[in-house]
N, C-alpha and C positions, 0 to 999 in steps of 0.2 A: 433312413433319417437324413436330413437337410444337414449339409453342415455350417458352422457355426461359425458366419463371416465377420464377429466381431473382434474388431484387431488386428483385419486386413492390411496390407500397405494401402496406401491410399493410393489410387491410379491418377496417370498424368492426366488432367483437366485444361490446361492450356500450353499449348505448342505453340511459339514462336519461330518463325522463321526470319534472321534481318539479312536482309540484303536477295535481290532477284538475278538476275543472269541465268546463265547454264544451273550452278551449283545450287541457286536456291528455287527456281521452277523446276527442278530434276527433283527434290526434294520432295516440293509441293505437290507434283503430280503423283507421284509415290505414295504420299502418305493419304492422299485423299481418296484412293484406292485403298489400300493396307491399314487405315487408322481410320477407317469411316465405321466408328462403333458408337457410337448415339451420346458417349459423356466425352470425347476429347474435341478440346477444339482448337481450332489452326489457322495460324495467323502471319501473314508474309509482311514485313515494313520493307516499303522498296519506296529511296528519292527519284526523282527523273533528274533530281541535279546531279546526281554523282554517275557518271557515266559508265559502262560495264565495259570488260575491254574482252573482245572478240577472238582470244585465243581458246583451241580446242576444234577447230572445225572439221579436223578429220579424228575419225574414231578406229577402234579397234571391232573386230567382232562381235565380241560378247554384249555389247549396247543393241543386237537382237536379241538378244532374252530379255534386257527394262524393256523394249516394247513390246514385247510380245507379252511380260507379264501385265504392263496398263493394256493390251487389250488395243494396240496401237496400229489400223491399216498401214501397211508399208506404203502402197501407192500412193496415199492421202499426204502420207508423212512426206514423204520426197518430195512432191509435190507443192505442200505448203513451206518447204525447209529451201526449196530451191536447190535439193541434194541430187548426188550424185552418188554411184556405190564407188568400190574400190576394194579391190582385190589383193592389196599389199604395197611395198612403199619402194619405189627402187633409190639404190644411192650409186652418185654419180662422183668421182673423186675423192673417196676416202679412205680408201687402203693405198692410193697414187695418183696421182693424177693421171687420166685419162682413163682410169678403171671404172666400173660399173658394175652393179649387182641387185639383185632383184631379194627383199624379204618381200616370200608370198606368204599370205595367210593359208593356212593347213598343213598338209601333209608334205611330206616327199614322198613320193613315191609308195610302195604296200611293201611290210613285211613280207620275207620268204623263211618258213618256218623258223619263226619268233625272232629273227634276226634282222636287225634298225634296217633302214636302206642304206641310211648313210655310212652304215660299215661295209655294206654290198660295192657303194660307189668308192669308199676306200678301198678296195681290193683291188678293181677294174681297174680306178685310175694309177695303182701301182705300175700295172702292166703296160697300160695304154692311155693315149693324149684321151678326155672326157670333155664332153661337155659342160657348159655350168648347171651343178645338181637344180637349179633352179625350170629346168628344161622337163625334169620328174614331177612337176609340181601342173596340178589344176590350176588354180590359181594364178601359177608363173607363166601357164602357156596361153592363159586367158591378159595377163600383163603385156605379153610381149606381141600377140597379135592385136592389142585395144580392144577385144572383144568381150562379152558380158554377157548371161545373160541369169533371169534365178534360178536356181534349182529346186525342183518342186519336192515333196515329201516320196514322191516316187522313183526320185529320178535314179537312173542307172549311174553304176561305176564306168567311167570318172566322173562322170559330171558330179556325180553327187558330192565329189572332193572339192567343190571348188568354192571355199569359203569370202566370207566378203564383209564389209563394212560400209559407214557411212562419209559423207565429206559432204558439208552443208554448210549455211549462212547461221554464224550464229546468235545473231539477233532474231532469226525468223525460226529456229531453235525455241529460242526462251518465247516468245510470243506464242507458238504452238504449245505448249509446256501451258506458258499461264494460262490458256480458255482450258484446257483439260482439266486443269487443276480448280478453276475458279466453277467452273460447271458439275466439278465435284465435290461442293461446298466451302476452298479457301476463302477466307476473307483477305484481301488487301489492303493495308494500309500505305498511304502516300505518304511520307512524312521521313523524315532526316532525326536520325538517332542522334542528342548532344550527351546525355548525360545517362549511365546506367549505375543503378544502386545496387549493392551488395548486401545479403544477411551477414550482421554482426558476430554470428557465431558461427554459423555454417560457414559462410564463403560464397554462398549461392548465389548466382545474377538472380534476384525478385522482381528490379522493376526497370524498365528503360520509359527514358522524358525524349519526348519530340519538342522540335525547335518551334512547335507554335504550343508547345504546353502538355498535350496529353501525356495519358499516365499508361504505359502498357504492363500489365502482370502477365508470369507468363511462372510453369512448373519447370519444362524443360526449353532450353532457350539450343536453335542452329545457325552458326553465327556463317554465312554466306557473305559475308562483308569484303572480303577480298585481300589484297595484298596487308592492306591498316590491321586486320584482324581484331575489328572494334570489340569484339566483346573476348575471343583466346588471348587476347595478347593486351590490350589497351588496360580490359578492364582487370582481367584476370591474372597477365603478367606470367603467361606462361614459357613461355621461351624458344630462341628456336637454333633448331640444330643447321649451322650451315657447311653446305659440301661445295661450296664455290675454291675448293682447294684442288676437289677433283673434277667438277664441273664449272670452267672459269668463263664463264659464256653469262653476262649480267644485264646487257641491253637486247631488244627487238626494236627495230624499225619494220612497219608491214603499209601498203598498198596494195590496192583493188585494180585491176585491170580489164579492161575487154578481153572477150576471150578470141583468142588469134587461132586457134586450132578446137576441133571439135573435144570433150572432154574427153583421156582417157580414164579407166578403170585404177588408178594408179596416184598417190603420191609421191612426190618427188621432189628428194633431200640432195642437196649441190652444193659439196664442200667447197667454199670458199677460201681465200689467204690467211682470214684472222675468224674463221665463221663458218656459219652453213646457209644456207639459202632454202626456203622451202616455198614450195607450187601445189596448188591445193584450185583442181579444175570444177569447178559449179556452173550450175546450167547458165546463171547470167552473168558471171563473171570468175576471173582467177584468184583467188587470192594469195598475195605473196609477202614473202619476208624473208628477212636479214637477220640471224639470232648470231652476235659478237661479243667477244669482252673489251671493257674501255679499257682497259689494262693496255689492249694491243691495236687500238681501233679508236679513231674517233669517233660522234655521233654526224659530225660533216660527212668523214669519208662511208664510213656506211652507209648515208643515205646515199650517196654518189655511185658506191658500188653497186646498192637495190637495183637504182634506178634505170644504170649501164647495163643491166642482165634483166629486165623486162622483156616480153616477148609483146604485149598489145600494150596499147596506149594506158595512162593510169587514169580512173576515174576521180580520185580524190589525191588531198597531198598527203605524203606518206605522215605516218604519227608515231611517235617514238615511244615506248616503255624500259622501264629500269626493273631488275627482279633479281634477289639471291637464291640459288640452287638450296635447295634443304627442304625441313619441316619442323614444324611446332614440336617441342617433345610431348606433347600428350594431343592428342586429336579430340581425347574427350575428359576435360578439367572440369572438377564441380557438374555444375547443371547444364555444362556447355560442351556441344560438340560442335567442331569445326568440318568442313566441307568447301571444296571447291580452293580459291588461291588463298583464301585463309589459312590454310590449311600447312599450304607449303608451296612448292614448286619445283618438278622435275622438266627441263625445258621440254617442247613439244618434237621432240626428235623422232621417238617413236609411238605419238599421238594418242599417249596415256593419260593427260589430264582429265578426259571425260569420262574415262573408267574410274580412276580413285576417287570422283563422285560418286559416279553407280556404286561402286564396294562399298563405301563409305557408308551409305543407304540401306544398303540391303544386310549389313552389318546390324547397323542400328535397328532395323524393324527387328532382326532375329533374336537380338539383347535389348528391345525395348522395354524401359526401365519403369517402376513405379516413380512418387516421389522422392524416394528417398537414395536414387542414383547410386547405387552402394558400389563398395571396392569391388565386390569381383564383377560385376559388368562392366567398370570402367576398364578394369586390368585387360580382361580380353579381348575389347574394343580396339583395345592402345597394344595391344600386344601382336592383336590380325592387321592393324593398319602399319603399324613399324613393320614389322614381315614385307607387306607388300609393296613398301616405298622403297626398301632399299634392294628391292628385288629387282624392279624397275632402275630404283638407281644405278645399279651394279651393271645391267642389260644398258642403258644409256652410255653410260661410261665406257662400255667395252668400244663403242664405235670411235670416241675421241683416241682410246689408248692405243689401240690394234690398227696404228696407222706405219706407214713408212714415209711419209714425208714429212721431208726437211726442209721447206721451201718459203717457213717461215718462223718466227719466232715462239707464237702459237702454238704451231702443231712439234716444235721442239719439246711445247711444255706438255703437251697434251701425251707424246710418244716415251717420253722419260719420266714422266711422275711416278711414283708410286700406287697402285693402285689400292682399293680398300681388299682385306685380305679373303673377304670371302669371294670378291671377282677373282684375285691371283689366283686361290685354289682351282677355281674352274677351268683357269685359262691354261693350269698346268698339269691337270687333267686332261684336259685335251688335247694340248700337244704331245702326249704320249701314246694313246690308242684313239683320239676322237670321243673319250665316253664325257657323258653329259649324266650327272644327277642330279634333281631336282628334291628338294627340299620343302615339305609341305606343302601349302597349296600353293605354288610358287605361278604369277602369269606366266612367263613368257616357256613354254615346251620345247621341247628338243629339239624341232626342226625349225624352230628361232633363235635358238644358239648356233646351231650347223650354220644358216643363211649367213651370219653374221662374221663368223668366225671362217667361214670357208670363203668368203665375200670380200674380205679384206686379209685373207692372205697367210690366217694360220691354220697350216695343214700339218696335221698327228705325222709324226714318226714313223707311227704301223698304225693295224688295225685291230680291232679286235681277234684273236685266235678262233671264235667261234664260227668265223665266217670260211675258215678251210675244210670245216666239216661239211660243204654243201658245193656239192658239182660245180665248176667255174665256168663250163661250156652252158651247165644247167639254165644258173645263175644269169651269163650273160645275154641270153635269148633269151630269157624273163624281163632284166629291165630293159633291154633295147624293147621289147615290145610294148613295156610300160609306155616310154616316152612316145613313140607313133601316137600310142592310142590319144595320150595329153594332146597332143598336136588336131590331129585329126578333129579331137573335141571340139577343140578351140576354137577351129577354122569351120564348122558350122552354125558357130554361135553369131550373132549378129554384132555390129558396132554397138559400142557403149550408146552414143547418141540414139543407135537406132530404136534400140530396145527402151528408153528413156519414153524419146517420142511418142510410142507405141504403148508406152502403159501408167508412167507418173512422170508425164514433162507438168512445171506447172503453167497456168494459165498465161496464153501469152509468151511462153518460151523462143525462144530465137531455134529451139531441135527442131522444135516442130515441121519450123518452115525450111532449116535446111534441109533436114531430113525427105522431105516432099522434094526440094529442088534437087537433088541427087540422085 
């Protein structure tokens, strides 16, 4: 017998999306895949007055799985993104000045029965001067020689360790983003959001007025609006939690430069006196910035210090933004969920703002809601997106706190604050055995706390006791062979440029031809 679908909820019938960039073509294209079911329909308002601002352009990992779920050629993708990969991020000055350290994406090293490496490498190095664990890492030996190349579904150990990411234009990001999406039935609208209505009794966003008059309705509204948060915050008045107490960094200045060296596999973060400086290599240009607080910096001397630490000429003049560290207390209020810098803003240190989109998303398809948006979808929405901000937060944080210098007023503040207590727990965990526990689905893995934490200078007391139970001469011919083999890898993979050249430069590329004249 059929059952009896009267008294249904009623299912979403109009999706609004306001605002385009990264946050809301990342949306778009998502949902025009995952919500292409013959009654909901979706709908982007994006002005070309109101400008998007281009932070995000290197990513993490896991932004291979959104493409590979749209169904997204990599070559194509690079290609029309002007991307480049990237193997992890190194930081240059922030444990002391003159120090360096490589977070590679993946592994260290293999387990020797059941045992971390990084307990392995705390034994060793009780005994003897070590290498940086970064040297056990695919990924880190592919960093440190500039080499690249992808690892196929087949490939052998190690290669197959050697994880990766993207670093791309990202206006040419959202424009690849919009035809996928538009070619997937979004509609577009041009038009400038003045005015949105509210239900009387619900609280619900019903209806948003464009500046030349129309009328948009819409069931569930994603408000990609950006830092204003026209519809979580303008309209709705949601609120937002700010951590500029722990993350005092409130301005960016950024600039676009010719690129003076071929790209490496690599981002790369360069603590500054009152700041950090970040270099993010693309096939046709650099792009860079100065992330500071005015507190300790002006908006003059920042651009002055940018501009002193370029390596190629700058294509445009630098352009400054303002931003409080935090987020919205609710990600999804009423009929609204937020995405993108609506949202919040963890600065791009460890080039997370493009993932708590993806999460954001992929959240929302797995709790996609009828009309009637009820309390437990919003609770668990708001309950997985709080988790993984302050997860992020706490990983972010750790780099300004776990410093030793004293060399300015800044990083006085940055090295003596108080931290938020579930970072202290972790840090005092591990300066006791090295152990790392993670808590739920938490991003960043254990061998991204080690890099960090072993990177900038705090090393455990001891090691774990499990690691005595396993031969030490065993042991030691184990990972010394580990690292050859990393090495050895490394060094028959091709230059970044070269492999670029050879399979997604795009059209017109400047690899191409060097690449040929080399």
């Amino acid at each position: 017998m059929a059952r009896h679908m009267t008294g249904m909820p009623a299912p979403i019938e109009r999706l609004v999306i306001v605002g385009g960039g990264t946050a809301g073509w990342m949306a778009a294209a998502a949902f025009s895949r995952f919500l292409n079911n013959g009654h909901t329909k979706i709908t982007l308002i994006e002005s070309a007055e109101i400008g998007t601002i281009g932070v995000g352009e290197a990513t993490i990992p896991p932004i291979l799985t959104f493409n590979k779920m749209l169904g997204i050629n990599e070559n194509e993708f690079i290609a029309a993104t002007q991307g480049t990969f990237k193997a992890g991020i190194e930081f240059v000055n922030w444990g002391a000045i003159g120090e360096r350290y490589v977070h590679p994406f993946g592994f260290h090293g293999r387990e020797i029965h059941g045992v971390a490496f990084h307990q392995l490498y705390l034994r060793a190095r009780s005994r003897r001067p070590m290498p940086p664990i970064s040297e056990w890492s695919m990924s880190g030996a592919a960093i440190r020689l500039g080499r690249f190349a992808r690892p196929g579904t087949d490939a052998s150990t190690p290669f197959n360790q050697l994880y990766y990411a993207y670093q791309f234009d990202a206006a040419l990001y959202a424009r690849f983003l919009r035809t996928y999406a538009e070619r997937g039935g979004i509609e577009r609208i041009e038009g400038k959001v003045v005015d949105v209505a509210l239900n009387g009794e619900s609280g619900f966003v019903e209806t948003l007025t464009l500046a030349d008059g129309r009328r948009i309705e819409g069931d569930l509204f994603l408000d990609c609006s950006g830092f204003r948060g026209l519809l979580i915050e303008q309209a709705l008045k949601t609120g937002y939690e700010d951590w500029s107490h722990w993350l005092p960094c409130n301005r960016a200045v950024a600039v676009a430069t010719e690129n003076a060296v071929p790209p490496e596999p690599l981002t790369r973060a360069t603590a500054r006196s009152h700041g950090w400086q970040w270099r993010i290599p693309l096939q046709h240009r650099m792009g860079n910035g100065l992330v500071y607080s005015s507190a300790y910096l002006s908006d003059d001397d920042a651009r002055d210090t940018l501009m002193a630490n370029l390596e190629g000429p700058p294509l445009a003049d630098p352009r400054t933004l303002s931003f409080t560290t935090g987020r919205r207390r609710l990600s999804w209020n009423k009929n609204v969920i937020t995405l993108g810098l609506s949202s919040g803003f963890v600065e791009p240190l460890e080039s997370t703002s493009i993932h708590l989109v993806q999460a954001g998303i992929a959240r929302l398809i797995a709790l996609f809601p009828d009309k009637r948006c009820t309390d437990v979808e919003r609770n668990e929405y708001n309950r997985a997106m709080k988790d993984l901000a302050e997860d992020i937060r706490d990983f972010v944080i750790l780099h300004f706190h776990a410093t030793r210098r004293n060399d300015s007023p800044f990083w006085d503040y940055c090295r003596t604050m108080q931290p938020p207590d579930s970072l202290a727990r972790k840090i005092a965990l591990f300066r006791e055995k090295g152990r790392v526990f993670r808590d739920n689905f938490e991003l960043f893995a254990t061998p991204s706390w080690v890099a960090v934490m072993f990177g900038q200078g705090i090393w455990p007391d001891g090691y774990d006791p499990i690691v005595d139970a396993l031969d030490e001469d065993h042991v030691d011919r184990a990972i010394e062979q580990m690292r050859r083999d990393y090495e050895a890898t490394a060094q028959r993979l091709p230059t970044q440029a070269e492999f670029i050249a050879r399979c997604c430069a795009a059209p017109g590329s400047p690899l191409r031809a060097a690449v040929a004249a080399s």
